[in-house]
MARMIZA-827364 format. One line per 3 residues: their letters; for each residue x, z, y of N, C-alpha, C, O, CB. Coordinates in nm, 3 decimals. Glycine has a CB too. Example, Ala and Ser with C-alpha at 12.3 -4.5 7.8 and 13.67 -1.06 7.14 Angstrom:
<sites>
AS	1.319:0.780:-0.569:1.230:0.780:-0.450:1.320:0.780:-0.330:1.424:0.846:-0.332:1.131:0.905:-0.447 | 1.285:0.708:-0.225:1.367:0.714:-0.106:1.290:0.787:0.003:1.341:0.804:0.114:1.408:0.572:-0.060
</sites>
This chain:
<sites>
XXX	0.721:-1.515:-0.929:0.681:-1.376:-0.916:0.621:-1.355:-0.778:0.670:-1.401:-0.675:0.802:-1.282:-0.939 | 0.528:-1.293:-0.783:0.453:-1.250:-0.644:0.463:-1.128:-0.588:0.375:-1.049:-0.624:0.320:-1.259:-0.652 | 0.529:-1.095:-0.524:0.508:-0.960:-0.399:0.442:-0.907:-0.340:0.379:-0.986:-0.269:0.541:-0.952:-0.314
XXX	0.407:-0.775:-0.319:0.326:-0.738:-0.255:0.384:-0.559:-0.162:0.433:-0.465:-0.225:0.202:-0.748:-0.366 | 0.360:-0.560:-0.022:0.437:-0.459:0.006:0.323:-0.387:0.092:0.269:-0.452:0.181:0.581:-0.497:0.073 | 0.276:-0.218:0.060:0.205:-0.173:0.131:0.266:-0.078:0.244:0.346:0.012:0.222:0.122:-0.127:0.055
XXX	0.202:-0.121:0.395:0.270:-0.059:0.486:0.195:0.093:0.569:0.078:0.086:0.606:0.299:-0.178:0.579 | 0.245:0.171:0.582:0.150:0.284:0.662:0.260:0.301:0.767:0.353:0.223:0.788:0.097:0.448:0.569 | 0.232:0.430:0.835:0.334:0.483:0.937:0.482:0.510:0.904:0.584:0.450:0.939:0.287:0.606:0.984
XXX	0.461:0.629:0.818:0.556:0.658:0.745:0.582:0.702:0.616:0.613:0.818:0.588:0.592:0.712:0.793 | 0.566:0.590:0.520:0.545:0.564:0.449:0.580:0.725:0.295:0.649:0.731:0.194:0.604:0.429:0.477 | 0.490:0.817:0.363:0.444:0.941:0.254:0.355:0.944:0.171:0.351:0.992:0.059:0.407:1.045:0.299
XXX	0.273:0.881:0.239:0.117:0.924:0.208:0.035:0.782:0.145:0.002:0.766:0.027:0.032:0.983:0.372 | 0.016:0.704:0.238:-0.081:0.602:0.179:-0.033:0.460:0.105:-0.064:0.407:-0.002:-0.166:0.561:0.293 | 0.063:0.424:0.220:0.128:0.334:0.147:0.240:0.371:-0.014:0.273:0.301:-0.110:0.205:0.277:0.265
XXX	0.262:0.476:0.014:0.334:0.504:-0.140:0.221:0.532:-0.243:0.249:0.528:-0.362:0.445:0.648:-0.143 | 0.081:0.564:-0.197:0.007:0.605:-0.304:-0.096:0.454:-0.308:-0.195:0.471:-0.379:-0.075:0.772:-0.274 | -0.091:0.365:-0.267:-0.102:0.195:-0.309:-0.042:0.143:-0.369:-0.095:0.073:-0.455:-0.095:0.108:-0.238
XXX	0.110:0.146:-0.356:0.205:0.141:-0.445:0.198:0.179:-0.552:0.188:0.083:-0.628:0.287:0.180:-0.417 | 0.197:0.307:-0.623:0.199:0.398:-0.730:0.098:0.314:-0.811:0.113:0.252:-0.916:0.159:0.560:-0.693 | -0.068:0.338:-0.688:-0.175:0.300:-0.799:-0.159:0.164:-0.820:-0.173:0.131:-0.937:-0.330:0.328:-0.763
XXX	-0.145:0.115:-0.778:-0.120:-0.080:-0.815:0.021:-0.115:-0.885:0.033:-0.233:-0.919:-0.110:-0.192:-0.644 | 0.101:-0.049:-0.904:0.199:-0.091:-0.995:0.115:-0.010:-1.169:0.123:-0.042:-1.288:0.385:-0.015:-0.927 | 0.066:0.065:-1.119:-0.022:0.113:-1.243:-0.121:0.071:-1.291:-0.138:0.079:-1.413:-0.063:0.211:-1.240
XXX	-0.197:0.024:-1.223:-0.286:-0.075:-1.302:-0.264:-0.200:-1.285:-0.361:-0.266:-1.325:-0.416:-0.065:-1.278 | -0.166:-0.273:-1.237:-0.074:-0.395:-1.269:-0.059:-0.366:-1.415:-0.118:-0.442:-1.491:0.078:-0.404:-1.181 | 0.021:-0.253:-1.474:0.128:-0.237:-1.594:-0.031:-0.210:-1.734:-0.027:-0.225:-1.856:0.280:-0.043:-1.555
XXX	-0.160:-0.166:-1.638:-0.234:-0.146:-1.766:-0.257:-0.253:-1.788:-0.246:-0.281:-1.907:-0.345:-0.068:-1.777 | -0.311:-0.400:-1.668:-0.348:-0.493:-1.726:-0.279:-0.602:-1.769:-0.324:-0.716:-1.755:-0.419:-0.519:-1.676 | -0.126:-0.566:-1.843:0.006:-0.690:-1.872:0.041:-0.709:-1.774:0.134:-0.788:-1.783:-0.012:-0.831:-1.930
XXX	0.019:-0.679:-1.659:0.090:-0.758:-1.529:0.188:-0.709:-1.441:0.222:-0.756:-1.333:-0.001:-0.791:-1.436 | 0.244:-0.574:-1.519:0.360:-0.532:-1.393:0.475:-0.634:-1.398:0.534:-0.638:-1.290:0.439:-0.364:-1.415 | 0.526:-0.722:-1.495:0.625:-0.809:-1.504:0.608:-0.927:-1.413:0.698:-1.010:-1.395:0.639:-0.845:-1.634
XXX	0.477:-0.932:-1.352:0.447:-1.042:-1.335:0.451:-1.041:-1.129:0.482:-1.136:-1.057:0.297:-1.068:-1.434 | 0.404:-0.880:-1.080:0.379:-0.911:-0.934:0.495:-0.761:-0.920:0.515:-0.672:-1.003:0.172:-0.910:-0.859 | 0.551:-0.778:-0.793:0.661:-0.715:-0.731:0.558:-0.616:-0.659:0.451:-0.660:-0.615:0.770:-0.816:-0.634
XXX	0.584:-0.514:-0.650:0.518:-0.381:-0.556:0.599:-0.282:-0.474:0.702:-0.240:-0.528:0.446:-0.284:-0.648 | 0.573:-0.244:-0.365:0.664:-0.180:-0.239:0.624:-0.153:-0.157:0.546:-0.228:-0.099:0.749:-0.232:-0.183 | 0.658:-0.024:-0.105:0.579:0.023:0.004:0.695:0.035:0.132:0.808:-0.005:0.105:0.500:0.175:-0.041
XXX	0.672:0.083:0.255:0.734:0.099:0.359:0.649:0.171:0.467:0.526:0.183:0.456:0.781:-0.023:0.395 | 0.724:0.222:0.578:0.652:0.283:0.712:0.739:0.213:0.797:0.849:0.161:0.781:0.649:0.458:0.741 | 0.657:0.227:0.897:0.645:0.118:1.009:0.753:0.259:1.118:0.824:0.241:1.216:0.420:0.059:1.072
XXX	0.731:0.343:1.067:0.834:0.500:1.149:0.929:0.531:1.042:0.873:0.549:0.934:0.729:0.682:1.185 | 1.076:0.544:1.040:1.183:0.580:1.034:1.205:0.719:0.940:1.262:0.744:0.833:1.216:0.583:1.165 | 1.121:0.803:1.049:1.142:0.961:1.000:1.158:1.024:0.878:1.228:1.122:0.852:1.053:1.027:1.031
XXX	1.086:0.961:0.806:1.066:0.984:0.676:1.154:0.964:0.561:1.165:1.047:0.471:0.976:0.927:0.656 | 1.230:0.830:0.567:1.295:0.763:0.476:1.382:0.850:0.419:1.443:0.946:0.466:1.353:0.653:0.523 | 1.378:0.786:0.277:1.433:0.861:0.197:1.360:1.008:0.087:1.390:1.036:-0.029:1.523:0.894:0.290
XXX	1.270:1.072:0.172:1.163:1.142:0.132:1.103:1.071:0.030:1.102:0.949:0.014:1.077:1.171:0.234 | 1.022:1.208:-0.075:0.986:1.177:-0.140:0.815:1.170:-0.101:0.811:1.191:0.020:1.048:1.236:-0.229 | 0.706:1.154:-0.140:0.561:1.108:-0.078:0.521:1.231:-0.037:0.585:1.316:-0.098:0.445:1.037:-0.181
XXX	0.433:1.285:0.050:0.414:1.462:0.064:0.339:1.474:-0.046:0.269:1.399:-0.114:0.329:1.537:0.207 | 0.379:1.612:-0.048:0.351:1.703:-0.243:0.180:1.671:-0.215:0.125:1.638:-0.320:0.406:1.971:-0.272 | 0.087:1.674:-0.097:-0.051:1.633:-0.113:-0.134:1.523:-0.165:-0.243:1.514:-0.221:-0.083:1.636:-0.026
XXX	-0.039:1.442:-0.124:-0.046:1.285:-0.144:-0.039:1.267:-0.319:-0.113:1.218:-0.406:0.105:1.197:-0.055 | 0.129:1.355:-0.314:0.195:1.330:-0.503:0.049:1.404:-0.593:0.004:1.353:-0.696:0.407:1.471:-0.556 | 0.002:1.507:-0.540:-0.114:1.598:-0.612:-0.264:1.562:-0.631:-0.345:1.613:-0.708:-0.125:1.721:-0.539
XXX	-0.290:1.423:-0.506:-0.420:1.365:-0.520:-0.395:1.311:-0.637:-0.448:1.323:-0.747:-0.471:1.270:-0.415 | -0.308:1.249:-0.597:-0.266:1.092:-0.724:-0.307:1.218:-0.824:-0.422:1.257:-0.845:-0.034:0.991:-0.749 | -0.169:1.279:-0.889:-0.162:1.358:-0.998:-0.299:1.376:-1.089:-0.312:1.348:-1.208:-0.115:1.484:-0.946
XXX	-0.385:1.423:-1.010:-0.528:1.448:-1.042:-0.563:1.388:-1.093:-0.602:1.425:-1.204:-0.610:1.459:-0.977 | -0.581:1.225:-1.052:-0.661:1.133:-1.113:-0.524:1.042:-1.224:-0.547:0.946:-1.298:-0.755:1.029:-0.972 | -0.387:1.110:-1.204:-0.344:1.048:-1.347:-0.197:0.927:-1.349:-0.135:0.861:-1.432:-0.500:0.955:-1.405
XXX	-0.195:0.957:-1.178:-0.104:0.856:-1.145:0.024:0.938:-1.110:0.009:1.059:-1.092:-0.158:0.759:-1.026 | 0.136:0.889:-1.100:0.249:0.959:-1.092:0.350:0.890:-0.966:0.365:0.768:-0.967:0.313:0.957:-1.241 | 0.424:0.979:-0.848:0.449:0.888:-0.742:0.613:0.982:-0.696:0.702:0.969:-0.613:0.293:0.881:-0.606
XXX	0.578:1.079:-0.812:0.748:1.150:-0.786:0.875:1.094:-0.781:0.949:1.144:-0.696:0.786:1.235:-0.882 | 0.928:0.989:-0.861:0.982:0.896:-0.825:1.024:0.790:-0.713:1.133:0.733:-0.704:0.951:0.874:-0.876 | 0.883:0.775:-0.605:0.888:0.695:-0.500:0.942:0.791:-0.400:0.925:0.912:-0.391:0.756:0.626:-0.466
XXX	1.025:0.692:-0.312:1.102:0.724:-0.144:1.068:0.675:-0.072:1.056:0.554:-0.091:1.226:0.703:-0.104 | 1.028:0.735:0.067:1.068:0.625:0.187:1.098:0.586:0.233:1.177:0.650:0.303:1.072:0.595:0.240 | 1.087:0.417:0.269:1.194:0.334:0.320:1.130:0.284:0.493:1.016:0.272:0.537:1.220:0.188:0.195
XXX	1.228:0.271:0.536:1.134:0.191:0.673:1.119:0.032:0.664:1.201:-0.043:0.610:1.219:0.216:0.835 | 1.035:0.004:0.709:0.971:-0.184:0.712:1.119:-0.193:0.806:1.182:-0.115:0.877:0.751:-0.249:0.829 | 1.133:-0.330:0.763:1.258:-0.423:0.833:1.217:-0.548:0.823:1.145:-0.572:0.727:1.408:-0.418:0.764
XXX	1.238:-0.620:0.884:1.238:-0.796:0.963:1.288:-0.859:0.813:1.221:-0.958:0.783:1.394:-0.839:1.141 | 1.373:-0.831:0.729:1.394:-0.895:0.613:1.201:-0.891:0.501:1.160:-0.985:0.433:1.553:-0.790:0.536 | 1.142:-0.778:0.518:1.065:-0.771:0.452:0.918:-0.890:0.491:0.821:-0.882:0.416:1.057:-0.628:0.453
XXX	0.913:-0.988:0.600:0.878:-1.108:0.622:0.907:-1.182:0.509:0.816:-1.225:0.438:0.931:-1.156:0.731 | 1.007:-1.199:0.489:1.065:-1.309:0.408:1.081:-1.283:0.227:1.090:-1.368:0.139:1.217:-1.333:0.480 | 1.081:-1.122:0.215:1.092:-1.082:0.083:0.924:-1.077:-0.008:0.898:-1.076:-0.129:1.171:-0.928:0.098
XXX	0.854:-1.076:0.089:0.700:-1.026:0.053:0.598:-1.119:0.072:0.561:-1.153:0.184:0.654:-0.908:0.136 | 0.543:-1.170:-0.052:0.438:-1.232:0.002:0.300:-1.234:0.080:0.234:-1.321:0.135:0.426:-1.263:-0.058 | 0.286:-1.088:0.056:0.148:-1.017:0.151:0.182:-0.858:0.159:0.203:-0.766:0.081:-0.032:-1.037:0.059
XXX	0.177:-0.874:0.265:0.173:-0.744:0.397:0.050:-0.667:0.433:-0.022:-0.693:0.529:0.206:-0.806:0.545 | 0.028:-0.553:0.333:-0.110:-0.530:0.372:-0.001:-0.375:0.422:0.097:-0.316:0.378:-0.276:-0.536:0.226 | -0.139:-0.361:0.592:-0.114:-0.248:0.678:-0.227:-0.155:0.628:-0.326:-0.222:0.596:-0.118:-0.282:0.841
XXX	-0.238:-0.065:0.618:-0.349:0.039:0.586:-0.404:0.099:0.707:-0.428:0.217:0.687:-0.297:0.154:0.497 | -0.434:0.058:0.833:-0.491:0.072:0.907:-0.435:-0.056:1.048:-0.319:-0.089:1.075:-0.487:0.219:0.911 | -0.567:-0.103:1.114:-0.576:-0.202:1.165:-0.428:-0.195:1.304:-0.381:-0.305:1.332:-0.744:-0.211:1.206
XXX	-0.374:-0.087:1.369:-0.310:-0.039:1.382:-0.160:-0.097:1.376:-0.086:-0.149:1.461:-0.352:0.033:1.330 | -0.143:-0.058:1.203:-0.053:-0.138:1.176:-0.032:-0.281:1.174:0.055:-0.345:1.233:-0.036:-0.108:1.095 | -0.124:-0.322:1.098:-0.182:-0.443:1.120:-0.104:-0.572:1.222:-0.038:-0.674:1.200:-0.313:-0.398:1.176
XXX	-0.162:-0.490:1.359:-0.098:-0.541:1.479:0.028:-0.545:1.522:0.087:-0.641:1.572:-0.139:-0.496:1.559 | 0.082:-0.391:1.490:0.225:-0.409:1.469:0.284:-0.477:1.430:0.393:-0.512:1.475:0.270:-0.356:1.428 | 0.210:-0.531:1.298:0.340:-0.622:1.179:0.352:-0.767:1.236:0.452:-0.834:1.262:0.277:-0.648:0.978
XXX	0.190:-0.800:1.251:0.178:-0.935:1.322:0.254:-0.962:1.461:0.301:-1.075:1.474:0.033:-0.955:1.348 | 0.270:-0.867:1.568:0.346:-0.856:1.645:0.482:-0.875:1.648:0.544:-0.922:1.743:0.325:-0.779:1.670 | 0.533:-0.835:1.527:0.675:-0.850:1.469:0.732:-0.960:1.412:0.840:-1.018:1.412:0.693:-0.769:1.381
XXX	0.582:-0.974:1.345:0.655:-1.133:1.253:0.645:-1.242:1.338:0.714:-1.343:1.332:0.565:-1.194:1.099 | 0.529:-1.209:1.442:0.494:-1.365:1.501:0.457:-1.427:1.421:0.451:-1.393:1.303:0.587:-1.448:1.557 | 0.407:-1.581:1.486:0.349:-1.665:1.411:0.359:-1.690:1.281:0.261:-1.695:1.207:0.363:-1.747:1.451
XXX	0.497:-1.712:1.238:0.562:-1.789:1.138:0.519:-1.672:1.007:0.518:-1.689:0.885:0.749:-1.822:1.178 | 0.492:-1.573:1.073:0.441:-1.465:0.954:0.283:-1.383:0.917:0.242:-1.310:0.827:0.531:-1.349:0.982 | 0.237:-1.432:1.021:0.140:-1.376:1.061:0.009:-1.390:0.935:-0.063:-1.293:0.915:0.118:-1.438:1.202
XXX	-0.005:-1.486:0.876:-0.049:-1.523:0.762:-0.054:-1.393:0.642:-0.156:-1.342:0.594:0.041:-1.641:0.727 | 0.033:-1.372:0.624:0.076:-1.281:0.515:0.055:-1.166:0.551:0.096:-1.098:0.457:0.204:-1.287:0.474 | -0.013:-1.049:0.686:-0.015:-0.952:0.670:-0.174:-0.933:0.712:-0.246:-1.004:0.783:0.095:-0.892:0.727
XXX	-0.197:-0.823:0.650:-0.343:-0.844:0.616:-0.410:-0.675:0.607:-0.338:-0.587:0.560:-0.354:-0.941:0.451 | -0.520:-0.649:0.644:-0.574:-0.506:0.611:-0.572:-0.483:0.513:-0.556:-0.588:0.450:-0.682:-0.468:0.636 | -0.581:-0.383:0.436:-0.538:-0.337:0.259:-0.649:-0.344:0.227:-0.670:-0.417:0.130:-0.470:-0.184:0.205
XXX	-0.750:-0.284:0.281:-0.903:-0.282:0.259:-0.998:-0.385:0.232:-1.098:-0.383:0.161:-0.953:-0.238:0.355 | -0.935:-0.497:0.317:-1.022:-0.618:0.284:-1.079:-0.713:0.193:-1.153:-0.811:0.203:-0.994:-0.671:0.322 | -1.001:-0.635:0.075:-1.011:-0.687:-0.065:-1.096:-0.654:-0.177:-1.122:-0.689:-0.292:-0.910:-0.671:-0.111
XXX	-1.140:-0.526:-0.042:-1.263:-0.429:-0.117:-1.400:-0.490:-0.063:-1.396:-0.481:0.060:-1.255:-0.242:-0.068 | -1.502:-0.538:-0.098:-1.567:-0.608:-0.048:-1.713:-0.503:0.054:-1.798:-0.548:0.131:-1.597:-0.709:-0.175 | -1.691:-0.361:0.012:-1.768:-0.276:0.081:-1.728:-0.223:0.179:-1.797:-0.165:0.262:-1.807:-0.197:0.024
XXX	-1.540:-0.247:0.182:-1.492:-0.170:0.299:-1.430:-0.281:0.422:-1.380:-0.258:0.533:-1.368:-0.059:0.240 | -1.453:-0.386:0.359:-1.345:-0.514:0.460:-1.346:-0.431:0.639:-1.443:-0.373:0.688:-1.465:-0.743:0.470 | -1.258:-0.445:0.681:-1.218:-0.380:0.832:-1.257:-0.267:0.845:-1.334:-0.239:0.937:-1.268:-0.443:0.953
XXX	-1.214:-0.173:0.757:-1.226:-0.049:0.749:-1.085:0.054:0.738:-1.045:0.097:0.629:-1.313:-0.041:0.641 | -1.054:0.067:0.797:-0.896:0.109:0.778:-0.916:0.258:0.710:-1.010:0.333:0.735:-0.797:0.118:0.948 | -0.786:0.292:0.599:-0.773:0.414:0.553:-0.703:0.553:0.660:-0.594:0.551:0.718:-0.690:0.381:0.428
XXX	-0.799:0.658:0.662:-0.757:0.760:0.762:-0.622:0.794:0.727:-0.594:0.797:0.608:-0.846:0.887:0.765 | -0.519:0.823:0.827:-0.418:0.896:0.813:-0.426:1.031:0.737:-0.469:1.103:0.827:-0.380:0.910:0.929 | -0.416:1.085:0.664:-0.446:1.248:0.606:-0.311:1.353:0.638:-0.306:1.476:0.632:-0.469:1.243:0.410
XXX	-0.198:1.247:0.677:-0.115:1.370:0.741:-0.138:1.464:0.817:-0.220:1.460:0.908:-0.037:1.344:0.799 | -0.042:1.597:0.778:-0.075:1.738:0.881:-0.247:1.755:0.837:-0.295:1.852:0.895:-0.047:1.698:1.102 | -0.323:1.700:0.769:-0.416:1.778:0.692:-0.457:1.804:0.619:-0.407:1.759:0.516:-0.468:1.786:0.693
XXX	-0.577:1.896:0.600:-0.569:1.947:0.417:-0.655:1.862:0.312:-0.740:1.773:0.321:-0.641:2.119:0.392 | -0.595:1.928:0.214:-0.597:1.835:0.084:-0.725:1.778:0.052:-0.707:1.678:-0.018:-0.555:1.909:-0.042 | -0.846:1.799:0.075:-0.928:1.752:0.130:-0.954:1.593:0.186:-1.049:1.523:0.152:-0.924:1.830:0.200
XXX	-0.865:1.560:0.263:-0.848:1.490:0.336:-0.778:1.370:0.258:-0.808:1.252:0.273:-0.793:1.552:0.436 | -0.686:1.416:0.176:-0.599:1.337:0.103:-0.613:1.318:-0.037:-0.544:1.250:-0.112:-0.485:1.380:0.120 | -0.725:1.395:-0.064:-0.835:1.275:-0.151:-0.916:1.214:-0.177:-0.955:1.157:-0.279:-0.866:1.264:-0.202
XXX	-0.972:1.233:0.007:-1.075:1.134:0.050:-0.983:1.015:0.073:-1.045:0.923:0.017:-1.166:1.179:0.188 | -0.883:0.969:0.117:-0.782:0.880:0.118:-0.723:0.836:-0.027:-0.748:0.727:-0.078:-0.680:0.938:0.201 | -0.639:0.940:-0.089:-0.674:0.853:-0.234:-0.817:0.762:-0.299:-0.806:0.661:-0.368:-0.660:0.961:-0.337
XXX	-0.893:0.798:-0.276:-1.043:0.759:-0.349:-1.044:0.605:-0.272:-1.048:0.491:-0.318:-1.211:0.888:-0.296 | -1.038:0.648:-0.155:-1.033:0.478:-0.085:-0.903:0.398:-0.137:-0.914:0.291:-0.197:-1.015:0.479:0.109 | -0.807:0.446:-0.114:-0.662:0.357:-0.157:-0.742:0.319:-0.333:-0.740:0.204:-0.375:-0.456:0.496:-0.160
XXX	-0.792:0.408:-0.396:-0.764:0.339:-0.527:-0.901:0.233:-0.557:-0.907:0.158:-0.655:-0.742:0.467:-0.658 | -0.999:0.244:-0.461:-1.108:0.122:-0.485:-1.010:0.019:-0.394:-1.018:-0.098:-0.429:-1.303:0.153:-0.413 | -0.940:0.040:-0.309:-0.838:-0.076:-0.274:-0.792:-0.145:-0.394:-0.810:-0.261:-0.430:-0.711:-0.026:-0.199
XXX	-0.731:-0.051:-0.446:-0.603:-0.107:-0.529:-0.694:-0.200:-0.618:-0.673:-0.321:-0.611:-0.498:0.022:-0.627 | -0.787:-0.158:-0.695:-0.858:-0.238:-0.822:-0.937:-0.367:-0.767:-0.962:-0.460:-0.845:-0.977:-0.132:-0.908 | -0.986:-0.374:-0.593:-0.996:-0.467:-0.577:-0.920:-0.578:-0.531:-0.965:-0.692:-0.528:-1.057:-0.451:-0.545
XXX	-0.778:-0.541:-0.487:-0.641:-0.631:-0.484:-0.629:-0.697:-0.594:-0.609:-0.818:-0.608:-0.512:-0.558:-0.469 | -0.648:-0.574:-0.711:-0.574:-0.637:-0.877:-0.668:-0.712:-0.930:-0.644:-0.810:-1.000:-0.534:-0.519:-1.009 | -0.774:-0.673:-0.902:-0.891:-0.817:-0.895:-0.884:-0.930:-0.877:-0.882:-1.015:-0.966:-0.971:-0.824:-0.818
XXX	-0.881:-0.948:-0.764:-0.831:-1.045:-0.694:-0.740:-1.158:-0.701:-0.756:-1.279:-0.688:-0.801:-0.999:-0.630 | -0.638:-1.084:-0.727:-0.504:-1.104:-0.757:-0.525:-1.217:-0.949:-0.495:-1.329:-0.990:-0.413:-0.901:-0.760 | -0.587:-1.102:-0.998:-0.597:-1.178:-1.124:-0.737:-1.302:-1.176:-0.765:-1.341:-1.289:-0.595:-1.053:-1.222
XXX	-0.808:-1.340:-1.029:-0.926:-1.388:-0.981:-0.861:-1.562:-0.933:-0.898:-1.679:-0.943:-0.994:-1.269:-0.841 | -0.745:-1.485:-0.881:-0.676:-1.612:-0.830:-0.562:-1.594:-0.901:-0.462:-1.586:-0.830:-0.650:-1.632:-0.671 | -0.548:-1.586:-0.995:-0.403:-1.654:-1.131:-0.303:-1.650:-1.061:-0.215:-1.730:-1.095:-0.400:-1.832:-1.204
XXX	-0.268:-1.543:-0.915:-0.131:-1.504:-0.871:-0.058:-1.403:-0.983:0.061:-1.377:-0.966:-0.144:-1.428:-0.722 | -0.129:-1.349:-1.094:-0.106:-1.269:-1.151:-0.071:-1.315:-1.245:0.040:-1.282:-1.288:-0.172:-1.199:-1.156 | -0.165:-1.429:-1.328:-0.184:-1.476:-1.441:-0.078:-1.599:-1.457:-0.074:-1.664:-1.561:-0.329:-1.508:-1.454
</sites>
């Protein structure tokens, strides 16, 4: 089984709505049994929360559902639980690699880069703004997501 854990700040907004959309079109194309999905923030504050109602209402729109998801904070175990670490902005990125050091450094990766129009393009934060904002960020997270699951099923990690 393959893992995959998306990381933002605090994990409301982007990384839970990567999550959402990629365990969802994992499950349309046979493959939620097959790859592990999880999100986290790299900040504390949040945990336990559910995604902000802007974030839950982009998704909603286009069909995805994220009421269910909480936030958790990234921990030093999640090196070892996950096979790829994508940060949603370069940012994080550095953080994670910073954290894991070498021995991990491999595995964490921009979320974007899988999109072949956006590679090193990080997704804007849309917290504290309006909705607007946070579905210009959905729209990017979800050409993410389909080019991960691409990918993913490109290279028979899926299959």
């Amino acid at each position: 089984m393959y893992s995959i854990l998306f990381v933002c700040t605090g994990n409301i907004c982007r990384s839970p709505t990567a999550e959402g959309i990629t365990r969802a079109m994992l499950e349309k194309r046979g493959l939620g049994d097959r790859v592990v999905v999880d999100s986290a923030g790299l900040y504390d504050g949040h945990a336990g929360e559910a995604p902000d109602l802007r974030a839950r209402m982009a998704a909603k729109a286009q069909g995805y559902d994220l009421s269910e998801l909480r936030a958790r904070a990234f921990t030093d175990r999640d090196f070892e639980a996950f096979d790829l670490i994508l940060g949603m902005d370069r940012g994080h990125v550095h953080d994670l690699r910073i954290r894991g050091g070498q021995a991990h450094r491999d595995r964490v990766r921009l979320f974007l880069d899988y999109t072949p129009d956006m590679k090193g393009v990080a997704v804007p934060d849309p917290y504290g703004r309006d909705a607007e904002e946070y579905r210009r960020a959905f729209e990017m997270i979800e050409t993410g997501c389909a080019a991960l699951v691409d990918a993913l099923v490109a290279a028979e990690v899926a299959g």
